[in-house]
C-alpha positions, 0 to 999 in steps of 0.5 A: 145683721151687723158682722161681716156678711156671714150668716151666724153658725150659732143656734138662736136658742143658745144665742138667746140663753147666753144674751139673757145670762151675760144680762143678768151678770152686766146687772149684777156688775153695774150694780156694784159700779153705780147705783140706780134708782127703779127706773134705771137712772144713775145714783152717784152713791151717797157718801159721809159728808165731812166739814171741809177746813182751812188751816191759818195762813201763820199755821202754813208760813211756819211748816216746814216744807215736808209737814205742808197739807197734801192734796191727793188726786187721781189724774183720771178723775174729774173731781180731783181735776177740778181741785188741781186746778184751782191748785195751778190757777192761784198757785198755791205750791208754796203752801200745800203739795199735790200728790198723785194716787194710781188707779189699781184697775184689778182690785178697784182701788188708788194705790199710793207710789210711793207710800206716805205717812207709811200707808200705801193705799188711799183707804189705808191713808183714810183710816189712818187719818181716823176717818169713819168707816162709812166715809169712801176712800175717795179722791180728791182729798185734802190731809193735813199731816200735822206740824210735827211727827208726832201730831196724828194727820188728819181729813181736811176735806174730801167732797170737790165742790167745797173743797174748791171752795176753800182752795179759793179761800187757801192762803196765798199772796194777797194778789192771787185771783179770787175765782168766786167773788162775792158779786158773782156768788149767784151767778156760779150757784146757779151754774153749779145747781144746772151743770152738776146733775146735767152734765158732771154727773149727767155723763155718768148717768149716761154711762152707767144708765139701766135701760134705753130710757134712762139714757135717754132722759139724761142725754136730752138733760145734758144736751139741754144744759149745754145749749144754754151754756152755749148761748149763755157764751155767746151773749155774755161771754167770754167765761160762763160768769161773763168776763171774769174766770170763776169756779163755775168754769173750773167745775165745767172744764174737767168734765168737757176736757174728756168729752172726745176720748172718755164720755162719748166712746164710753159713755155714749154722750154723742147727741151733741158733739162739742164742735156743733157748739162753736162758742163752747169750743172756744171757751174750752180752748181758752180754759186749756191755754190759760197757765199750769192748765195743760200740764193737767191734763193726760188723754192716755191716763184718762183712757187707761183708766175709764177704758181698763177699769170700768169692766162693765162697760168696756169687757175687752179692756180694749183701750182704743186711740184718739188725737193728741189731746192738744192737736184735738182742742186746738183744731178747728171747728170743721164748717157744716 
């Protein structure tokens, strides 16, 4: 047995019994971190979907720069990832500001500090922008605070996926990179259809997985979907979409950003350790030198967060050390 040479003073009945209960419990706890099917495979729990809009460029220029949109994000959370950095990517400073919602491990909620619009909780922000009871408090989400005082703020947007789209669609000089052009429309569809279930949610279904099984299946899907993004870099390169950065890397990047120090300690997603796929290392490490990119990025925050929160999985509350995040993409790919 696994220890450190001792035999276990324990009774086995007894060992048994409180193996069988903290079984019981961990089902009941998972239960309420992520939904399953009846085979055990994670369900990303359903959420109210809301049409996701875009202010008129006219509307935007003549706002005052405390009535602009806010875009409110989670650091440690990989689908707002995805939307600052289509902020930082096209720059759109000027026209709408990114603020940052803390995660309250203890009451499993993001907590907004300072408060804005007078709410202090992401959720109290929702119903104050009247969003339905059913729709989850999440982030990313886009909140338009209305030009004056006295219009009521409302939801632009709360879903990642179309939320990228219409930060590409955001008014802003007419220069700025266009990250879906139409003659690549397909080519990032068929990303999104592969890399979304495989590998975004994928980590979690490995995470959060019921059995032995279930693990299985979704660590054999994540390990397949990242063998074809590497030979699809390989022949096409240098971006999954050829030589033109577009959403279909914005979307993979915050996933894989977090593959040494969240998915695979946490998560168990170490069938395919990133270096043993030399092209997608060095996609990662251009992704991370390109400008505003790094400065989204924080290691600590994402292990404070997945490692003190996610009870179930890390019941120590142990968070434990990594690399320096750019030290750890930077360096390189050790020969086999």
């Amino acid at each position: 047995m696994p220890g450190n040479g001792t035999v276990m003073s324990i009774p086995p009945l007894i060992v048994r019994s409180v193996r069988q209960g903290w079984q019981w419990q961990w089902r009941r706890l998972m239960t309420g971190l992520g939904p399953a099917d009846d085979k055990g495979n994670y369900q990303r729990p359903d959420s109210t979907p809301m049409q996701t809009s875009v202010p008129e460029a006219e509307d935007l220029r003549e706002r005052d720069p405390d009535r602009r949109p806010r875009l409110l994000i989670g650091r440690s959370c990989p689908w707002a990832h995805r939307t600052w950095l289509m902020v930082k990517l096209r720059g759109l400073e000027n026209s709408l500001e990114v603020l940052t919602a803390k995660a309250d491990h203890e009451e499993g909620r993001w907590r907004l500090d300072p408060s804005w619009l007078g709410c202090s909780s992401l959720l109290e922000l929702y119903r104050r922008c009247g969003a339905e009871p059913s729709l989850r408090a999440t982030v990313p989400v886009l909140v338009d605070p209305g030009r004056t005082e006295q219009d009521e703020p409302r939801l632009l947007g709360n879903d990642s996926t179309p939320l990228s789209e219409a930060l590409n669609r955001w008014p802003a000089d007419p220069e700025v990179t266009n990250l879906a052009p139409a003659h690549l429309q397909q080519r990032i569809e068929r990303w999104q259809q592969l890399l979304q279930p495989a590998v975004n949610d994928g980590v979690y279904r490995c995470g959060f997985a019921r059995n032995q099984s279930a693990y299985n299946r979704a660590s054999v899907a994540m390990v397949n979907a990242l063998d074809e993004v590497e030979r699809s870099l390989e022949r096409d390169g240098p971006w999954l979409c050829g030589t033109t950065l577009t959403l279909a890397d914005v979307r993979l990047f915050p996933t894989l950003i977090r593959w040494e120090t969240v998915y695979a300690p946490l998560f168990g997603c170490s069938a395919r350790p990133l270096w043993m796929l030399p092209e997608l290392w060095k996609w990662r490490q251009r992704f991370m030198a390109l400008p505003g990119v790094e400065i989204t990025c924080d290691a600590e925050a994402w292990r404070s967060d997945y490692f003190g929160a996610l009870f179930p999985l890390n019941p120590g509350g142990i968070v434990p050390d990594a690399p320096k995040l750019s030290t750890l993409v930077n360096s390189t790919i050790p020969l086999p």
